[in-house]
N, CA, C and O atoms as a GROMACS GRO file, in nm:
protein
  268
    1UNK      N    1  11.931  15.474  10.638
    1UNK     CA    2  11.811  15.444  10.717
    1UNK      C    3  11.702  15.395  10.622
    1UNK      O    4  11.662  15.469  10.532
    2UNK      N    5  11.650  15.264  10.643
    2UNK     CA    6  11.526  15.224  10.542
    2UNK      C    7  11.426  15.290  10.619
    2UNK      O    8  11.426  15.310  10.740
    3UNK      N    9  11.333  15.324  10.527
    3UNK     CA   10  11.154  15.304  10.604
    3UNK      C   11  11.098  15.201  10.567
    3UNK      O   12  11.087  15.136  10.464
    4UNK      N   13  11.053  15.197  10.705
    4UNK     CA   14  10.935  15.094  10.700
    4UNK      C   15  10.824  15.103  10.696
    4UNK      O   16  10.752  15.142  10.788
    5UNK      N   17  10.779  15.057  10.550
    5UNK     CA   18  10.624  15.124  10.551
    5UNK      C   19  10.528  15.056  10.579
    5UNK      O   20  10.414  15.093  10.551
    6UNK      N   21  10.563  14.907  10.659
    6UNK     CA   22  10.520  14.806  10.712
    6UNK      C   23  10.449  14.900  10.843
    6UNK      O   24  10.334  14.945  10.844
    7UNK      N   25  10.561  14.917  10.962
    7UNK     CA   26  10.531  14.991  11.046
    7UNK      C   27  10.474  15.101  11.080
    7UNK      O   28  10.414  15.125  11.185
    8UNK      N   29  10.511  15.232  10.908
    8UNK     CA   30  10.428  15.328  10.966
    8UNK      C   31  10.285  15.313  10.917
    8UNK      O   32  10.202  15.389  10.967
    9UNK      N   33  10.244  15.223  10.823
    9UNK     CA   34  10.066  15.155  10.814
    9UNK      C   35  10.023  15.134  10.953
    9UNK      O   36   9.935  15.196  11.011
   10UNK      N   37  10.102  15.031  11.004
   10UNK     CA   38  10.081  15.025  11.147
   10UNK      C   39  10.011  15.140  11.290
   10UNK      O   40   9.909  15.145  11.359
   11UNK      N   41  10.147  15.222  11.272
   11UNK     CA   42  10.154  15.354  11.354
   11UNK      C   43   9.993  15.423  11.255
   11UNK      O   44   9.906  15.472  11.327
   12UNK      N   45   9.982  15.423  11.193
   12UNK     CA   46   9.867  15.524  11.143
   12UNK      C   47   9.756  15.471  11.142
   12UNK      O   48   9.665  15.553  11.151
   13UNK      N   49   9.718  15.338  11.132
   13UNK     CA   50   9.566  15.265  11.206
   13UNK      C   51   9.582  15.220  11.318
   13UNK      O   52   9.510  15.129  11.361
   14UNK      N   53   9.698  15.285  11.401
   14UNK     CA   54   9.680  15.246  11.546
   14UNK      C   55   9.610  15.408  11.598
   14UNK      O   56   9.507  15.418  11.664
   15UNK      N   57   9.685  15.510  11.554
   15UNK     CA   58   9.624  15.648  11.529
   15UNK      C   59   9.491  15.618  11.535
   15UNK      O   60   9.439  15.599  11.645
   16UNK      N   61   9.429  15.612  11.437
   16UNK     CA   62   9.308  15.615  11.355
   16UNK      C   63   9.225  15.511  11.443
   16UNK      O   64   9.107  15.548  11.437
   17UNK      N   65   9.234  15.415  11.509
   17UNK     CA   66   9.160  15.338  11.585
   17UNK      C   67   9.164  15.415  11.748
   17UNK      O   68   9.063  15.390  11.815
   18UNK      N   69   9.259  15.494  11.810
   18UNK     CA   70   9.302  15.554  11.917
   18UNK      C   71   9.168  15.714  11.875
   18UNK      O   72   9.083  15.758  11.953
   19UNK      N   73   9.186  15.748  11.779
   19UNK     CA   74   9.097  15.882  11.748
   19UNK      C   75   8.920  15.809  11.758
   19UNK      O   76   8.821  15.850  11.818
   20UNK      N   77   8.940  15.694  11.674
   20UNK     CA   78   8.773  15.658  11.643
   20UNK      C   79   8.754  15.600  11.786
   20UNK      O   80   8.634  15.614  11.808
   21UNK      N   81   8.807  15.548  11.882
   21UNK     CA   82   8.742  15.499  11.975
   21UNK      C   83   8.685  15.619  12.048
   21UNK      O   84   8.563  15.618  12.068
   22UNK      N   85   8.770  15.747  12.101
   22UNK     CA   86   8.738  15.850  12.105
   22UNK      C   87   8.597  15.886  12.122
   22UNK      O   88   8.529  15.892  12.224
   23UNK      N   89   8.561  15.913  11.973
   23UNK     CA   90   8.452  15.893  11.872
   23UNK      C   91   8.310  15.832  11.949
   23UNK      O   92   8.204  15.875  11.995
   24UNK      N   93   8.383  15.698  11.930
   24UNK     CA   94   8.254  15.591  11.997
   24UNK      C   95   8.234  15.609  12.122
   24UNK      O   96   8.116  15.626  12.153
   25UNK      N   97   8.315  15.610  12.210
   25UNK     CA   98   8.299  15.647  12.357
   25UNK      C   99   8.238  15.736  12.408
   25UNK      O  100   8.169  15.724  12.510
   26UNK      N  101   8.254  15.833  12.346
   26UNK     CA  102   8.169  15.983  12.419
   26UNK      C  103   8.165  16.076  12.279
   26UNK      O  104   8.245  16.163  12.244
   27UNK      N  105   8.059  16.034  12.220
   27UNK     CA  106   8.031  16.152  12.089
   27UNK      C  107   8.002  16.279  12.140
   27UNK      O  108   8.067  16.372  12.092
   28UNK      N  109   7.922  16.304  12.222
   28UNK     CA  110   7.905  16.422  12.292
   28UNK      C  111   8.038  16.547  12.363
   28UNK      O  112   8.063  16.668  12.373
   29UNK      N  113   8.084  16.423  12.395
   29UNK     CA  114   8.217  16.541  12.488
   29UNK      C  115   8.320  16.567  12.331
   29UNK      O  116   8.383  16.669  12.306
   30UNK      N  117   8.312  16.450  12.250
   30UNK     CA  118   8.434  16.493  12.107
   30UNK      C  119   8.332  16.613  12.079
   30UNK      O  120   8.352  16.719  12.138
   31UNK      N  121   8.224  16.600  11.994
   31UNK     CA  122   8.149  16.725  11.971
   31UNK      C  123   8.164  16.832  12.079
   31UNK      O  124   8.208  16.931  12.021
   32UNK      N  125   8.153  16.850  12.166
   32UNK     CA  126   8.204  16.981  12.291
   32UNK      C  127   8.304  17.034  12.289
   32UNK      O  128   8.318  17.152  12.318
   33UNK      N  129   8.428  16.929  12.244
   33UNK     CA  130   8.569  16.947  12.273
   33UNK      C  131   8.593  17.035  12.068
   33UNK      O  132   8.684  17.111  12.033
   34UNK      N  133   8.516  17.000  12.013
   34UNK     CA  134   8.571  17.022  11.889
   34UNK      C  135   8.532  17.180  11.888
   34UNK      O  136   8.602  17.272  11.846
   35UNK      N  137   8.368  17.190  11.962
   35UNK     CA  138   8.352  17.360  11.960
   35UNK      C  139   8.435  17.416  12.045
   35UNK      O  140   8.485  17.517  11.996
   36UNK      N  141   8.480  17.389  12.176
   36UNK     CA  142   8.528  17.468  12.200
   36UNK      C  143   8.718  17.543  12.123
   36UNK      O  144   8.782  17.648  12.109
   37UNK      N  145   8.728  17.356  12.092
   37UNK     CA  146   8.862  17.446  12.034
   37UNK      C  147   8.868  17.511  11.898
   37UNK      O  148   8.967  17.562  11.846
   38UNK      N  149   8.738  17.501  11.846
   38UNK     CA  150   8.689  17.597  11.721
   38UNK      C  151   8.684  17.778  11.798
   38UNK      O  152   8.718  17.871  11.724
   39UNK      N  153   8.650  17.802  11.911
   39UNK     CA  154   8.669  17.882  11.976
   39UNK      C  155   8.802  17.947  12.004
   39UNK      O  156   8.804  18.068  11.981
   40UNK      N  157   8.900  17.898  12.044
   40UNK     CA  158   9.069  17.923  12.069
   40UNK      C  159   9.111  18.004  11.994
   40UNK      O  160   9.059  17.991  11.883
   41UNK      N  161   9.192  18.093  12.002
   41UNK     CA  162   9.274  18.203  11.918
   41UNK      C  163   9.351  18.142  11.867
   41UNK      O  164   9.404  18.065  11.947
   42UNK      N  165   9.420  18.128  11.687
   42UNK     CA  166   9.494  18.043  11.660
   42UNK      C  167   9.639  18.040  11.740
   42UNK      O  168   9.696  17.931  11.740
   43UNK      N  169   9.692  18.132  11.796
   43UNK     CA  170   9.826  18.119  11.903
   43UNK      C  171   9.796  18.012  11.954
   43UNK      O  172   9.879  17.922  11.934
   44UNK      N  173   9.689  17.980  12.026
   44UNK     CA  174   9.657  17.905  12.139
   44UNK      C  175   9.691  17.773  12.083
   44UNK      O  176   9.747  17.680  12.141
   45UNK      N  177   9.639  17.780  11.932
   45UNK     CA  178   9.605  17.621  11.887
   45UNK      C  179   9.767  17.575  11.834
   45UNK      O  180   9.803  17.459  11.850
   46UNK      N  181   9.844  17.659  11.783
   46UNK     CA  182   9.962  17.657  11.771
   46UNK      C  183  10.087  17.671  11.849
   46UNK      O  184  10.202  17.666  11.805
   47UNK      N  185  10.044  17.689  11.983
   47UNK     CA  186  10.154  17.634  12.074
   47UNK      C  187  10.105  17.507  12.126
   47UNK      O  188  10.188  17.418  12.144
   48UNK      N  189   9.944  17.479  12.160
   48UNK     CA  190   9.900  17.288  12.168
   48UNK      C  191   9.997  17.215  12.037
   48UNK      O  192  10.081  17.126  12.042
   49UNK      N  193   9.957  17.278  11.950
   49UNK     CA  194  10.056  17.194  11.821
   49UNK      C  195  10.178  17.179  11.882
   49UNK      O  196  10.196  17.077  11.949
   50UNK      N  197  10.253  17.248  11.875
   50UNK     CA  198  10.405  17.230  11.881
   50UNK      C  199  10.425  17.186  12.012
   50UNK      O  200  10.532  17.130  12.036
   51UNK      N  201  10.313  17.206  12.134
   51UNK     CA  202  10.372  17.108  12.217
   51UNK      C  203  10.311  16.926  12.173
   51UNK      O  204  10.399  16.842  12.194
   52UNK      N  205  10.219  16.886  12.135
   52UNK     CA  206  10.219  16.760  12.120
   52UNK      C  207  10.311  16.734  11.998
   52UNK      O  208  10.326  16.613  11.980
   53UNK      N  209  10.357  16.787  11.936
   53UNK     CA  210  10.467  16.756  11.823
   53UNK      C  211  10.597  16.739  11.882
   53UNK      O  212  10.675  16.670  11.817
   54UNK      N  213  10.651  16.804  12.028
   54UNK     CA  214  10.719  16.787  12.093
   54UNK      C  215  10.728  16.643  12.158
   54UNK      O  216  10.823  16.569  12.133
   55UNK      N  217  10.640  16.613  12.229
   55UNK     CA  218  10.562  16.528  12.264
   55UNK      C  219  10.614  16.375  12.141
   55UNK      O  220  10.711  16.300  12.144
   56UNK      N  221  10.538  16.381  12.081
   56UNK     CA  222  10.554  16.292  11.988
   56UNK      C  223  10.676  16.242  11.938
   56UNK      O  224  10.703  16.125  11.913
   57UNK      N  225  10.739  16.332  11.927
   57UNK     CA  226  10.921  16.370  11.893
   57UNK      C  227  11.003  16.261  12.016
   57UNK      O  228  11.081  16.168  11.997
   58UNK      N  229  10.947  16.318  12.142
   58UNK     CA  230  10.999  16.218  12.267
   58UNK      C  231  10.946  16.105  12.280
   58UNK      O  232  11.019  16.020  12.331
   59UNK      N  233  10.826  16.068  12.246
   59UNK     CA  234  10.817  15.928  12.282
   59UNK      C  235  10.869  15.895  12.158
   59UNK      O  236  10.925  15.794  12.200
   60UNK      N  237  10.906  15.896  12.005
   60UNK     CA  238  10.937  15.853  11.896
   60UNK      C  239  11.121  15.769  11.938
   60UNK      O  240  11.166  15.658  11.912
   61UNK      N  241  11.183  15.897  12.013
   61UNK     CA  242  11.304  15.910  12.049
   61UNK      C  243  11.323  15.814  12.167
   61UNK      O  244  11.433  15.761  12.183
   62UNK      N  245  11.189  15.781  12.278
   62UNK     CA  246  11.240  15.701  12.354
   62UNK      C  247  11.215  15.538  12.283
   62UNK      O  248  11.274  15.434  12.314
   63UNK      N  249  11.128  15.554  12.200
   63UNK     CA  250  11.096  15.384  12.136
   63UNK      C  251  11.241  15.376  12.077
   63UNK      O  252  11.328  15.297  12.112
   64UNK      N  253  11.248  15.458  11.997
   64UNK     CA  254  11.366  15.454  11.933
   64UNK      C  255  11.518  15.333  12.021
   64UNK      O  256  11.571  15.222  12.011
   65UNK      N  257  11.520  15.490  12.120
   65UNK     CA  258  11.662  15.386  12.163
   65UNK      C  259  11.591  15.307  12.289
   65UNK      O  260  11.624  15.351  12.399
   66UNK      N  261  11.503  15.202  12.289
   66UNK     CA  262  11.452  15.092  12.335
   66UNK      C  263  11.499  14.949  12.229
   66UNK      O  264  11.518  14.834  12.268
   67UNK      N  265  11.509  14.996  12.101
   67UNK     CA  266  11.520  14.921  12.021
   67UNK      C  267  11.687  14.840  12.048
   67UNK      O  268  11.725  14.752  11.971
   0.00000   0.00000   0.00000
């Protein structure tokens, strides 16, 4: 299996433009959203993890066999 480090530059300022628009759109609700999940018991924040890592895993897997 090669990597492509063409693509994952790609995948990671598509990230990074998907987070900053975020950002620009509603600074207020990101600032709201960041206290409250500064609030969360770490369980909480660590089953959100592992489900969007799940998450991520499946759409990776459906691009995948699209190819």
């Amino acid at each position: 299996m090669d990597f492509n480090f063409s693509l994952f530059l790609m995948a990671f300022g598509l990230a990074c433009c998907i987070e900053a628009l975020l950002w620009l759109v509603s600074p207020n609700g990101m600032r709201d959203m960041v206290l409250k999940l500064a609030e969360q018991p770490a369980d909480r924040l660590r089953l959100c993890g592992l489900m969007l890592l799940a998450f991520g895993l499946a759409v990776c897997a459906a691009g995948r066999s699209l190819m």
